[in-house]
N, C-alpha and C positions, 0 to 999 in steps of 0.2 A: 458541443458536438454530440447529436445522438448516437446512442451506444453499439449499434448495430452497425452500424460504419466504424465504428472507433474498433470492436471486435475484428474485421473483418478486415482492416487497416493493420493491425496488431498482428496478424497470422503472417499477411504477407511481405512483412518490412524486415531488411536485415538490420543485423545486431548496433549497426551504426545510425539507423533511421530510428531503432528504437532505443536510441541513448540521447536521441537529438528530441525526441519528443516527450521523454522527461520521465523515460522507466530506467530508473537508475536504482543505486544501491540506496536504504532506508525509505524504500519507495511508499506512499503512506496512502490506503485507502480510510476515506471519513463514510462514518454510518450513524443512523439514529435509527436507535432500538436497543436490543440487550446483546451486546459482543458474547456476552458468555455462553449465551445460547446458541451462537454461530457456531462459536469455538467446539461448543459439544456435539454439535451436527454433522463437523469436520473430521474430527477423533471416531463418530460411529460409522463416518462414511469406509472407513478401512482408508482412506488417500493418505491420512496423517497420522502421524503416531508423537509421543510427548519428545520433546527435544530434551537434550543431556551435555551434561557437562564433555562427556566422552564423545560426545558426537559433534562436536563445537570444531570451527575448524581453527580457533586458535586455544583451544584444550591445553598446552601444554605449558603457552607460556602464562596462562591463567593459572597452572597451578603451581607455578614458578614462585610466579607473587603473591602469592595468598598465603599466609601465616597457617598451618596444618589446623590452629583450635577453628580458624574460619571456613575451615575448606567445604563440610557440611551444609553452613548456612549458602555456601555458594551452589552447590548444588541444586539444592533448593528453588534457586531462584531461577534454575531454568525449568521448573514444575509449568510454570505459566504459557510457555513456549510450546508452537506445535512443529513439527519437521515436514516438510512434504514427504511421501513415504518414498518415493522412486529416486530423492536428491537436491542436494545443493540450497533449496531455500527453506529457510525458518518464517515464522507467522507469529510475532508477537501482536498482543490487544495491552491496548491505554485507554485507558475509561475516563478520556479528556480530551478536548480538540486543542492544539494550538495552533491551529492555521496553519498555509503556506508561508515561510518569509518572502514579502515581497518587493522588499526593499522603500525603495521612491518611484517605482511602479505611479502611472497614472492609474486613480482607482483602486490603486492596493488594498490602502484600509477597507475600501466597503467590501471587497471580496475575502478581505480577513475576517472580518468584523461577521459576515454574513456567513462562514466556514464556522467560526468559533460559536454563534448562537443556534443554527439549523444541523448540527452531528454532535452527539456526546459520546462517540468511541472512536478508535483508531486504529486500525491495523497496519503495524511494520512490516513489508514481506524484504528480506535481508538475505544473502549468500552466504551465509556462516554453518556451513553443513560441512563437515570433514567429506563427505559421501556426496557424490556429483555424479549429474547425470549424466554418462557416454556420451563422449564426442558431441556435448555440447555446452556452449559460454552461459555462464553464469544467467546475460542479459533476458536470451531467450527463454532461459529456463523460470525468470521470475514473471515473464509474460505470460508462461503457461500458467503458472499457478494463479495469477491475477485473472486470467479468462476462467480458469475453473469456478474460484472462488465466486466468482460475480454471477456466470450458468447455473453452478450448483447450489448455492446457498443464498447468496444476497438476493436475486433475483426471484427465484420459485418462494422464497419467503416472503416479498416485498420489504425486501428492506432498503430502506431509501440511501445514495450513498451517493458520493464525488470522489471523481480522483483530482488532487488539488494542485498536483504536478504536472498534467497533462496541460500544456497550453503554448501557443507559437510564440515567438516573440521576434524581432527585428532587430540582428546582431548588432551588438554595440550601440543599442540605443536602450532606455528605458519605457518605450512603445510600447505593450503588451496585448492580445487579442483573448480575454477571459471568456469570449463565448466559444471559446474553444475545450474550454473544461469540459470534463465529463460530468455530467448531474443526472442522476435516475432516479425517480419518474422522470417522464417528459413534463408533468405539472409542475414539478422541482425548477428544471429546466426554464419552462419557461417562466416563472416568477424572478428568478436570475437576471436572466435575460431583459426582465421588463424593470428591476432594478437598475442595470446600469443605464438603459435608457434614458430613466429619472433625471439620471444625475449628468447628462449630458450639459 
């Protein structure tokens, strides 16, 4: 799916079209280049600021469980994390692909196989923000953040990406239409594209 349609499809779908087309919660954009440098582009842009244990929106039963000598290293570990600034979604990076699961998908493996060697980063965009944006659902709020991130940063940098969740499929069946994915470049795209063909 080229990106300018897939954008411009995203603005005008409600919260239900865009649960069916596969922006859901752990929603994972794949990129190849340096996530940390994305990440610090994010933080100067003033949009994000670092995510906190205090700002988690399950904060409390986190520190229910946590043993008090642990509580510090848990803090910690939301250093890596960034918040959208206005609400509701967090932005972690994995400096690994593991694909989409595609089950028994026709053609799964090669669309795994070809995720896991052409992206070596990850972004999670996730609802786990205590602070939510006004009078609006979670779904559309992580649509924003995925249009910004892709306008603002991945794009003006050239950084190559998939979203590897984006794709139709034919209820109750294991059918699947992978040229449905998103892939940026259009060069990305179309070597994809001329992969599954191959393997027709």
């Amino acid at each position: 799916m080229k990106l300018d349609y897939f954008l411009k499809s995203v603005s005008e779908l409600s919260c239900e079209a865009l649960y069916d087309l596969g922006i859901q919660d752990n929603f994972p954009i794949l990129g190849r280049g340096d996530g940390r440098k994305i990440m610090r582009m994010m933080l100067r842009s003033k949009k994000y600021i670092r995510h906190s244990l205090e700002n988690d929106c399950d904060c409390n039963n986190l520190k229910k469980r946590c043993p008090p000598e642990n509580l510090q290293k848990l803090e910690k570990s939301y250093r890596g994390r960034l918040a959208y600034k206005a609400g509701a979604i967090t932005v972690s990076l994995r400096n690994s692909v593991h694909g989409t699961d595609l089950g028994i998908a026709e053609k799964g493996y090669l669309v795994h196989n070809y995720q896991k060697t052409s992206y070596n980063f990850t972004f999670i965009l996730q609802p786990y923000q205590n602070k939510e944006i006004p009078n609006m659902f979670w779904l559309r709020s992580t649509a924003i953040v995925l249009e910004d991130i892709i306008k603002s940063f991945l794009v003006p940098n050239s950084v190559p990406f998939c979203l590897p969740q984006i794709f139709s499929y034919q209820k109750g069946q294991e059918i699947q239409d992978f040229s449905t994915l998103v892939i940026w470049p259009d060069k990305d795209e179309e070597e994809f594209n001329e992969m599954l063909r191959r393997e027709k």
